[in-house]
RODO-2510 file (C-alpha; in nm, 4 decimals, decimal comma):
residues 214
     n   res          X          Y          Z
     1     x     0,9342     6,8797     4,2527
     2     x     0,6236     6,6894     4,2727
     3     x     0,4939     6,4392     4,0526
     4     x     0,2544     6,6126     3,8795
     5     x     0,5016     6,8269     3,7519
     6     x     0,7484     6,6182     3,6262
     7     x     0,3982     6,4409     3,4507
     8     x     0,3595     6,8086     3,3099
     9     x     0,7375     6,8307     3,1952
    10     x     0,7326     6,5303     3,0160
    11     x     0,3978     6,5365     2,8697
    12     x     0,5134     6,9130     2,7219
    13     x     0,8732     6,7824     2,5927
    14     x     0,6461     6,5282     2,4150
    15     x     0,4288     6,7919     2,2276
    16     x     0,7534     6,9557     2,2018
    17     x     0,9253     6,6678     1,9900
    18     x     0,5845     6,5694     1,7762
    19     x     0,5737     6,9885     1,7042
    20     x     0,9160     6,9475     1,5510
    21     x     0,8752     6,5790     1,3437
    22     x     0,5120     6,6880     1,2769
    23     x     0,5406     7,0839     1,1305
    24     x     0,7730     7,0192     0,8697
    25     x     0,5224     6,7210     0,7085
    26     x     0,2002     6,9616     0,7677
    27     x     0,3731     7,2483     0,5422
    28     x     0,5283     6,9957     0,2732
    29     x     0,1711     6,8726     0,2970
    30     x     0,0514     7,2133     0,1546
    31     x     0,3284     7,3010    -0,0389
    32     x     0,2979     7,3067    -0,4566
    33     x     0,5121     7,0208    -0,6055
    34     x     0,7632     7,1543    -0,8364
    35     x     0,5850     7,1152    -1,1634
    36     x     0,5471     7,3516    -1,4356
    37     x     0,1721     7,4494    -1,4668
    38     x     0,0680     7,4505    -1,8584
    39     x    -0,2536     7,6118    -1,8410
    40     x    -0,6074     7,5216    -1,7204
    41     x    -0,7735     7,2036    -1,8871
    42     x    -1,0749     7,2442    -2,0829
    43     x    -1,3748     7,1868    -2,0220
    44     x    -1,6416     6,8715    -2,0999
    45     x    -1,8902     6,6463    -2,0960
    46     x    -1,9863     6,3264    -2,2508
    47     x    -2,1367     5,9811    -2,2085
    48     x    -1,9024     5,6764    -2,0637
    49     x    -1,8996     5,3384    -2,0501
    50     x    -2,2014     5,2977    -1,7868
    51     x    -2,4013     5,5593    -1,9713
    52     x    -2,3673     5,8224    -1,7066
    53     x    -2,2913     6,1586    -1,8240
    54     x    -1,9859     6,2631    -1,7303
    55     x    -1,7884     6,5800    -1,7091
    56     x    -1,4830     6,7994    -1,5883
    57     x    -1,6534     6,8761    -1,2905
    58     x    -1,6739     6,5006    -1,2099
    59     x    -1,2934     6,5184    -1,1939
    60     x    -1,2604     6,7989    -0,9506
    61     x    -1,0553     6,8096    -0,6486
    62     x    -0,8951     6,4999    -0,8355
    63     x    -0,5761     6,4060    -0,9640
    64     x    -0,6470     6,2390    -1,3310
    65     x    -0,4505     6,1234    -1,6568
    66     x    -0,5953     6,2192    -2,0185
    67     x    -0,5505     6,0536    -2,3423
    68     x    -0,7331     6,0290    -2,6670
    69     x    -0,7699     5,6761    -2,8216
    70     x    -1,0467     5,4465    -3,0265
    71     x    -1,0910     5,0962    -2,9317
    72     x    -1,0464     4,9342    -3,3362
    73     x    -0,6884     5,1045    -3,3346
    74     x    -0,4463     4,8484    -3,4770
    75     x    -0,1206     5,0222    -3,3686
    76     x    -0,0762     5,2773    -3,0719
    77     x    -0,3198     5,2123    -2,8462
    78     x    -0,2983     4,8931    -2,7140
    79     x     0,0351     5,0215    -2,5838
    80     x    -0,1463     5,3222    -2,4366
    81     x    -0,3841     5,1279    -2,2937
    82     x    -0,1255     4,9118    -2,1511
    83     x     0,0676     5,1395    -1,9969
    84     x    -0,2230     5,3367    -1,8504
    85     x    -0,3658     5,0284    -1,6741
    86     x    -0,0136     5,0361    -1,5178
    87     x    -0,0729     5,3266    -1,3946
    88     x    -0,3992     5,2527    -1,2572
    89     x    -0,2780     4,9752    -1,0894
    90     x    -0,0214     5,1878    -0,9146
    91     x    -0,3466     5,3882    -0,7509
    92     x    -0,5968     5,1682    -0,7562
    93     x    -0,9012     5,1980    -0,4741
    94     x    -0,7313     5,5828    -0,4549
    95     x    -1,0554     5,7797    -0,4663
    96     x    -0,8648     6,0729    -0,5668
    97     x    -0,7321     5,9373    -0,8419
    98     x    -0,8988     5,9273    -1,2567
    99     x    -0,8437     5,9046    -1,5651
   100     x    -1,0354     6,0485    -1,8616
   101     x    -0,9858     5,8298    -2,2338
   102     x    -1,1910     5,9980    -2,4975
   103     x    -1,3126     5,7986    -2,8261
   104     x    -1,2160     6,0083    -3,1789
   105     x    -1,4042     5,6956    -3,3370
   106     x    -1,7364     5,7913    -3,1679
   107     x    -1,9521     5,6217    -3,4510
   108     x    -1,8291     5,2619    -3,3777
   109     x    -1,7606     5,3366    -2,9856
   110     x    -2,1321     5,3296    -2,8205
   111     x    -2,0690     5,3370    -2,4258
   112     x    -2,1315     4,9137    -2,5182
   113     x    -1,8292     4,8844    -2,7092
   114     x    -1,6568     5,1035    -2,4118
   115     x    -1,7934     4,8967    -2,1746
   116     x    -1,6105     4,5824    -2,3048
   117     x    -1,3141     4,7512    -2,4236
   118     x    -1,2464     4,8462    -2,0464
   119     x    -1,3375     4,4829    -1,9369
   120     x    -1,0941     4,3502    -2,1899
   121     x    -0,8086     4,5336    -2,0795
   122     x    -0,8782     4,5246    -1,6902
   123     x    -0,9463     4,8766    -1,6715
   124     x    -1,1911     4,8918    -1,3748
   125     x    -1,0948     5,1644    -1,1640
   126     x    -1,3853     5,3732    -1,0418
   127     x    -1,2917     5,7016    -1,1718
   128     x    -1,1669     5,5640    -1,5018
   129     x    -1,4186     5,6861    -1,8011
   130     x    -1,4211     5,5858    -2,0811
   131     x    -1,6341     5,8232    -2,3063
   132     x    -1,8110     5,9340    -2,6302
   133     x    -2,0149     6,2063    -2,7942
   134     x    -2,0266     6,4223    -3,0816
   135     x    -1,7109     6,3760    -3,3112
   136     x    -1,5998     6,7003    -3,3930
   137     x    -1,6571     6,8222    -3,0019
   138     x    -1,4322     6,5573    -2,9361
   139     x    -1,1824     6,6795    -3,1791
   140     x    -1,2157     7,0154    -3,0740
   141     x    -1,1191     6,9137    -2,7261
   142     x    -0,8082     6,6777    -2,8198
   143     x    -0,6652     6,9212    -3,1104
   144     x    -0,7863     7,2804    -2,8965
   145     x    -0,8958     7,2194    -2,5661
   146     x    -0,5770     6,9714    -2,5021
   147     x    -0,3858     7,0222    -2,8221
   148     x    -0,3311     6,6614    -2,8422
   149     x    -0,3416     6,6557    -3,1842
   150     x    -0,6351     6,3981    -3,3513
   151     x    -0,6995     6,3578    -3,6805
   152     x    -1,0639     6,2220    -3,8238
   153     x    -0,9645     6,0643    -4,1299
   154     x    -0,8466     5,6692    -4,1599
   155     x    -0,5859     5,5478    -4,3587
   156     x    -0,6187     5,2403    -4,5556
   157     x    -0,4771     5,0467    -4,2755
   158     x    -0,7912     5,1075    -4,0425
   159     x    -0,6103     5,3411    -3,8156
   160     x    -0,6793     5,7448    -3,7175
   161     x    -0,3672     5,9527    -3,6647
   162     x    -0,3354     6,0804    -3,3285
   163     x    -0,1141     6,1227    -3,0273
   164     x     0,0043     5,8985    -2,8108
   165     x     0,0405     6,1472    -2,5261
   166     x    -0,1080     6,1508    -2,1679
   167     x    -0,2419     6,4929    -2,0187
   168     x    -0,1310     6,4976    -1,5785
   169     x    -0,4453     6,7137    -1,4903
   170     x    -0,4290     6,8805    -1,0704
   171     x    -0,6985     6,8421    -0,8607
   172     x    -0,7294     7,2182    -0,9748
   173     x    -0,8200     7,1701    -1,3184
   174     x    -0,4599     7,2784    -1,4420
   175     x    -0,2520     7,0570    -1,6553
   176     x     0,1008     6,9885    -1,4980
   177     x     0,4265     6,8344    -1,6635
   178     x     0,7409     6,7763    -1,4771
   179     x     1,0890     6,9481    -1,6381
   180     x     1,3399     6,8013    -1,8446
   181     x     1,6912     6,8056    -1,7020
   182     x     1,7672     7,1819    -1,9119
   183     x     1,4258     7,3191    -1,7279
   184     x     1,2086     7,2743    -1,9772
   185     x     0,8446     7,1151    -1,8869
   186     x     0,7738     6,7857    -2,0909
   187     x     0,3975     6,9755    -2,1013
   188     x     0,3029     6,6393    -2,1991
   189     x     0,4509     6,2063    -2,1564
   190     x     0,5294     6,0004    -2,3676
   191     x     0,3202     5,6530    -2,3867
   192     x     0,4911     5,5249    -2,6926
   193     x     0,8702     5,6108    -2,7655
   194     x     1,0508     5,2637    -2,6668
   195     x     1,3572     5,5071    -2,5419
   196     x     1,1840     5,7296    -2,3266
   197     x     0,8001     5,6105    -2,2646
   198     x     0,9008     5,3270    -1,9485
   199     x     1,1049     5,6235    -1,7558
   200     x     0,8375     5,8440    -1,7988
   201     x     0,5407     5,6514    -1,7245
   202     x     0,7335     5,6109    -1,3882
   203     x     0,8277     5,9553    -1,3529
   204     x     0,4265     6,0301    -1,4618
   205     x     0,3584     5,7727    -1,1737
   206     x     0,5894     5,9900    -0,8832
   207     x     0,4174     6,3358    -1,0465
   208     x     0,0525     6,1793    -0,9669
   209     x     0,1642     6,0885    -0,6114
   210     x     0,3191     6,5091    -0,5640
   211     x    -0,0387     6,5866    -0,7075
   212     x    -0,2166     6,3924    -0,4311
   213     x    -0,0383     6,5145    -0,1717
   214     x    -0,0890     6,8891    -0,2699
***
């Protein structure tokens, strides 16, 4: 047998070999991750931090994290915030990757206020908004769009009532959630509860990357 085809032998048991190691990743590539779909997210558009207007369709073909906050609140969200720059930090420079915070104290949070907000707690990744608008659109999109419930009113103590849950939105537009151990989605994580918040901002974390990869 010449040369040239023992060259062709070997080069075709190499493309045989890479065929094998290689297929498997290519489908798993395209393959849904095993998370429950909730529904579709609604849809938006407000001002952020920069003044840019900014809405859902900003966010598409992305991977992004939602949450409703306000930046005087004494209580929850400085842990939200917290834990969502931990999250950001896990995909920084990821193009790919967002998040969307929307103000429910829109009369004291000018994109300004935003602005420095952000700076203060090192949230500086490019697709992180930060944004505000009309009040009771906002609303309407935490309590209906999202039903993450907000409420308008502050107590004596300075604070809004309002979850401290985080949305996992697909680069789809469809909001995702990961199941419990009996099969039941979580539909949303928890940011707050001392017991359960650290394992699942690390299991929200390992749902982003299964999102990306999609």
């Amino acid at each position: 047998m010449s040369k040239t085809n023992y060259s062709y032998i070997g080069i075709s048991f190499i493309i045989l070999i890479f065929g094998i190691w290689a297929v498997p990743k290519i489908v798993a590539h395209f393959q849904k991750a095993d998370l429950e779909v909730i529904g579709k997210a609604p849809s938006f558009e407000f001002i952020d931090q920069d003044g840019k207007t900014i809405s859902n369709k900003d966010y598409e073909g992305k991977v992004y994290v939602v949450e409703f906050f306000f930046t005087t609140c004494p209580s929850i969200c400085p842990i939200m915030n917290r834990r969502m720059v931990d999250v950001q930090n896990e995909f920084y420079g990821n193009p790919n990757f967002g998040i969307a915070s929307f103000t429910i104290n829109p009369e004291v949070d000018t994109p300004k206020v935003l602005k420095e907000y952000a700076k203060t707690y090192g949230a500086n990744h490019v697709n992180w908004h930060f944004m505000t608008g009309d009040k009771d659109k906002i609303l309407k999109l935490s309590n209906e769009g999202f039903n993450l419930y907000a409420e308008s009113v502050m107590d004596d103590n300075g604070d809004f009532s309002h979850s401290g849950l985080f949305a996992l939105i697909d680069k789809e537009g469809n909001i995702r959630s990961r199941k419990d151990k009996f099969g039941n989605p979580y539909i949303y994580y928890q940011s707050l509860d001392e017991e359960n918040a650290p394992n699942q901002i690390q299991e929200l974390k390992e749902d982003i990357k299964k999102l990306l990869n999609e």
